[in-house]
Each structure stands twice: as C-alpha cells, then as structure tokens.
C-alpha positions in Angstrom: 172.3 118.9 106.5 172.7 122.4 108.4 170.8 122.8 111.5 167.1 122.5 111.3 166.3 125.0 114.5 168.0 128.2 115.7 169.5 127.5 119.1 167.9 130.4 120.2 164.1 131.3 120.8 163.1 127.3 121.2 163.5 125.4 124.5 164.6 121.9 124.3 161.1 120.9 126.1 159.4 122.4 123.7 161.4 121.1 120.8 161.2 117.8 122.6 157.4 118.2 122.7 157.0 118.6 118.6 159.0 115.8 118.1 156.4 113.7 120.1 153.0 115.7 118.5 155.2 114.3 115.0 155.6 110.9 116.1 159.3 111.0 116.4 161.2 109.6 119.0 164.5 111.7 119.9 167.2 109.6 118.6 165.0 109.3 115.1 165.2 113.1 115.4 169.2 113.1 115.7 169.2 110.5 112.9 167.2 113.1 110.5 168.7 116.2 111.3 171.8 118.0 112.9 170.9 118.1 116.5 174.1 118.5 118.4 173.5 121.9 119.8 170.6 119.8 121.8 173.1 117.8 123.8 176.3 119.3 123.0 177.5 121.7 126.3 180.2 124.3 126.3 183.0 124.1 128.3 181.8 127.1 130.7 178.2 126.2 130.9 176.7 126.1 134.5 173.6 125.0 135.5 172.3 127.0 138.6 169.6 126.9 141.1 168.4 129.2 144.0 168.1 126.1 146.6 166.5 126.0 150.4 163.5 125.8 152.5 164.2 127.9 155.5 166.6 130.0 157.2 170.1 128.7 157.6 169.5 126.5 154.1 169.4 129.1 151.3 171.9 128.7 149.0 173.1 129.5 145.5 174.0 126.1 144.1 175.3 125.0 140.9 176.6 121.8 138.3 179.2 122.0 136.2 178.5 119.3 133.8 181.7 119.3 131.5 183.6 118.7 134.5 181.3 116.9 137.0 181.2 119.0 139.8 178.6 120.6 141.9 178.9 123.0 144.7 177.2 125.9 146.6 177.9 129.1 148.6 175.4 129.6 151.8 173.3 132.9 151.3 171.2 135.1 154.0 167.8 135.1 152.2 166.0 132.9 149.6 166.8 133.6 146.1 164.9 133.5 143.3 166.2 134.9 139.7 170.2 134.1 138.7 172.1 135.2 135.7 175.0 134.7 134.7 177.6 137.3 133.3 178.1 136.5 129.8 182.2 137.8 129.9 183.1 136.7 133.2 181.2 133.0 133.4 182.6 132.5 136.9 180.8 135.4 138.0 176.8 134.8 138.9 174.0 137.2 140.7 171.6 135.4 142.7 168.4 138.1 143.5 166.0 137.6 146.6 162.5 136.7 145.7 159.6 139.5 146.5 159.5 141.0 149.1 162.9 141.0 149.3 166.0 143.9 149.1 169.2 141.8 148.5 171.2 140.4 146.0 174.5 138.6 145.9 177.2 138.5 143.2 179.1 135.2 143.4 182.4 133.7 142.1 181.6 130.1 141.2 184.9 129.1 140.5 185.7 129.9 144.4 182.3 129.3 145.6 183.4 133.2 147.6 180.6 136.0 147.5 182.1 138.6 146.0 179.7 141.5 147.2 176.5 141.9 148.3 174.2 144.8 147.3 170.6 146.0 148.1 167.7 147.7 146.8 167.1 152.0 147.2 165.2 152.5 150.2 161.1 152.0 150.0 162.0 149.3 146.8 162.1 145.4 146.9 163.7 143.2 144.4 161.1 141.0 142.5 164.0 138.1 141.8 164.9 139.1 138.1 167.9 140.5 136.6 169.8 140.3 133.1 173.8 141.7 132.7 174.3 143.3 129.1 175.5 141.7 126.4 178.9 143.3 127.0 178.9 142.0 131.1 179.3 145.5 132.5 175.7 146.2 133.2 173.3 144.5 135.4 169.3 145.5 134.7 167.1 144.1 137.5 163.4 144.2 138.4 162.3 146.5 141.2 159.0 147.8 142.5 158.3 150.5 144.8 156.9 148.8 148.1 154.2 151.3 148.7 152.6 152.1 145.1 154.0 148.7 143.4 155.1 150.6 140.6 157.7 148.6 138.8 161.2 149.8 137.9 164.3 148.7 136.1 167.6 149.6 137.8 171.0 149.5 135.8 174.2 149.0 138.1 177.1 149.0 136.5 179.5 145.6 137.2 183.1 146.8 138.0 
C-alpha cells in the first residue's frame, strides 16, 4: 500500500490527533498503512530551538538525532524564528524576537556564527524568516517601529 498522507501540509500532532478521534492507536496505524515518513529522519535533519531566559543564556541550540548529538552557540539577544537553509543544512538563521534588530547566521556543524546582520534603521525584526527554495535568498518579517507597517526584506545568502 502507497502512502496514505502527503508528508507535507499535515503535522504529525495533528495526524496523531485523527488517529485518536478514529480509535486507532499509533502502532495499529503503522500496521494499516505505510507510515515511515512519520518516524523515519533524514540523515541532515536538525531539530532547533531558540533557548534562554535572560541575558548571558540565549542561545541557538540544536539535536541531531541520526547521530545523537546536541550542541549550541551563545547569542547576544533572544531569538525567536529559525530556518534552516534547504542547500547548505549546516547553515541556520536564528532572528531576534520583536522588538528586536538582529539576526545571526550559524554554522551547526562548527557551532561558529558565521555573520551577524541587522535590520534598516527605524525597522525591528518580528522573529520570522524563510530562505528560497534554491538557499540563496533569505525573506524575513519586518515592521517599521513607528507606523508598524509590516515589510518583507530579501537578502541574498552568499
């Protein structure tokens, strides 16, 4: 049997949750249908995480579960949004939350921060960015700090 579900536009908690409103418990589920791509994880999958409480603790962290490793690089502000470039997996943006102006771009396979960069004057980042499909584009959410008028910025990667 092919797989029931595209792997994309359905979150395992909520595919997880319509198992349960059917009655069906998870490993009934993998026993009906092809569910692999549920638990299966690439080899260059990361899971991250904007970590911290106050000054001196922020962090980008991240696990690498196909290898069992965790590990974080120290950052200035608290972050909020993270993305991953989809070409380069090793490199990941962390974005300050609002009212913020900073972002970081960081190698996770040497835990280095590769560069730093900040909003245009009178903006603030509002913790969200996506790279193209490609990986050399970033688009990230701005807002001018007076009006709060919000604004897409494209930077370009290399």
């Amino acid at each position: 049997m092919k797989q029931l579900l595209p792997q994309e536009g359905l979150s395992r908690r909520r595919f997880f949750k319509s198992l349960a409103v059917l009655g069906l418990s998870v490993p009934a589920a993998h026993a009906m249908f092809d569910l692999k791509w549920l638990t299966e994880q690439p080899a260059n999958e990361l899971w991250l995480s904007a970590q911290g409480r106050k000054q001196g603790q922020f962090s980008l962290g991240w696990i690498n579960p196909p290898q069992q490793t965790s590990n974080q690089t120290l950052a200035d502000f608290r972050g909020h949004g993270l993305c991953q470039n989809p070409i380069n997996y090793h490199q990941v943006v962390m974005l300050a939350r609002r009212p913020g102006t900073l972002a970081i771009v960081v190698n996770v396979a040497s835990g280095e921060i590769e560069k730093s960069f900040h909003c245009a004057p009178n903006r603030n980042m509002q913790g969200h960015a996506v790279f193209s499909d490609d990986g050399l584009f970033l688009f990230n959410a701005e807002a001018d700090s007076s009006t709060g008028e919000g604004k897409i910025t494209v930077r370009e990667t290399n």
